[in-house]
C-alpha positions as CSV (number, residue, x, y, z in Angstrom):
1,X,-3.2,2.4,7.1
2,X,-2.8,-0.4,5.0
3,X,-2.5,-4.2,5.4
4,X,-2.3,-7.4,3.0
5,X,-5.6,-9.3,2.9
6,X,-6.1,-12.0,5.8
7,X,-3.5,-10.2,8.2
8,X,-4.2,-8.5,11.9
9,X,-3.6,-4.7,12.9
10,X,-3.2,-2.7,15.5
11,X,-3.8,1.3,15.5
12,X,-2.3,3.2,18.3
13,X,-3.3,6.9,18.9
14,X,-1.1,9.3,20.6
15,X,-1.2,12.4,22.4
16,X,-4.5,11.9,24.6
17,X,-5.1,9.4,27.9
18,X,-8.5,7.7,26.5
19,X,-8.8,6.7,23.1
20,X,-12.9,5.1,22.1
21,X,-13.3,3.0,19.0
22,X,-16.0,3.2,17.1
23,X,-17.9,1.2,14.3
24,X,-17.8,3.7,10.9
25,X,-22.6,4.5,10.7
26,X,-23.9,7.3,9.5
27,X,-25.5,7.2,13.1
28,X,-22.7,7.6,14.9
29,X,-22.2,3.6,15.2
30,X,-21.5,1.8,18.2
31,X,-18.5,1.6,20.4
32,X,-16.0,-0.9,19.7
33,X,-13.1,-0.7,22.2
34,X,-12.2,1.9,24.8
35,X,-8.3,1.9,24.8
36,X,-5.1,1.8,23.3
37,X,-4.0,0.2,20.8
38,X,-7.0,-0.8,18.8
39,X,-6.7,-4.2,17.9
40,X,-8.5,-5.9,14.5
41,X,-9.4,-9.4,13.6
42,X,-8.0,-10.5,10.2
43,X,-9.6,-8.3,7.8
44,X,-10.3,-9.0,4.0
45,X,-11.9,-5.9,3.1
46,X,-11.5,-2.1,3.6
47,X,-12.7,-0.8,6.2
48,X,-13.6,2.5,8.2
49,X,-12.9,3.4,12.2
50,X,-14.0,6.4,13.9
51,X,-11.9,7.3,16.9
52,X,-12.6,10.1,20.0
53,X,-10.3,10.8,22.7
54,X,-11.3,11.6,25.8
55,X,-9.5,13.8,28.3
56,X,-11.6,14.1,32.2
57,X,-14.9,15.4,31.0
58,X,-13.8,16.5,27.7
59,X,-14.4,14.0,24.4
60,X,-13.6,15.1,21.1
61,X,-15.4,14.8,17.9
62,X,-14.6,11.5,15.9
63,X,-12.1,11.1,13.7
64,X,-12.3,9.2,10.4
65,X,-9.3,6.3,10.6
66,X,-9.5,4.4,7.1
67,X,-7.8,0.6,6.6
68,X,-6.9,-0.3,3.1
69,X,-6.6,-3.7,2.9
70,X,-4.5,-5.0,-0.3
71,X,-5.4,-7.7,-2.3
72,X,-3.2,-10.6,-2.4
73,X,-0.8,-11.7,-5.1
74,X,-2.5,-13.6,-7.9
75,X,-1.3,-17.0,-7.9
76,X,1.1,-18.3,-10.8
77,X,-0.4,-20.4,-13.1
78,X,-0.2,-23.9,-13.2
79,X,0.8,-26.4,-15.8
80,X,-1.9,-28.9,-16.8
81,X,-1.6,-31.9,-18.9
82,X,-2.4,-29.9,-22.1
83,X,0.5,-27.5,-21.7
84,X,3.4,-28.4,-24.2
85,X,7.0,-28.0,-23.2
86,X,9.9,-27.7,-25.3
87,X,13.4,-29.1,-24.5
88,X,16.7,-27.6,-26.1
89,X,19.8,-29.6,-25.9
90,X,22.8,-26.9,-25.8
């Protein structure tokens, strides 16, 4: 998924009843959300979900779910009292 820097997101999952959110650790990491869609603050920087369904008993191994977030435009540059301008008459 990707996103521009500063905006919000939603992932929804599909196919399953429960969906748990989880915080991308090499430990597992902690629950985030139990439901559907998964809602993010603004973000500013990538970042990594993991994400199990559940199904009665049943919860699947978790699944990598990556956000990109782009960088924004760089600004145009401004004209200072240095800059020199050059006027043609036609």
């Amino acid at each position: 998924m990707n996103i521009n820097a500063g905006s919000t997101a939603s992932i929804t999952a599909s196919g399953y009843t429960t969906y748990k959110w989880y915080e991308d650790s090499e430990n597992g990491g902690g629950l985030l959300f139990t439901g559907n869609p998964f809602m993010m603050l603004i973000l500013t920087t990538d970042i990594n979900y993991k994400v199990a369904c559940e199904s009665g008993i049943c919860i699947s191994n978790r699944t990598d779910v990556t956000v990109t977030v782009a960088s924004p435009p760089a600004q145009p540059a401004n004209f200072t009292s240095s800059t020199k301008m050059l006027f043609v008459k036609v």
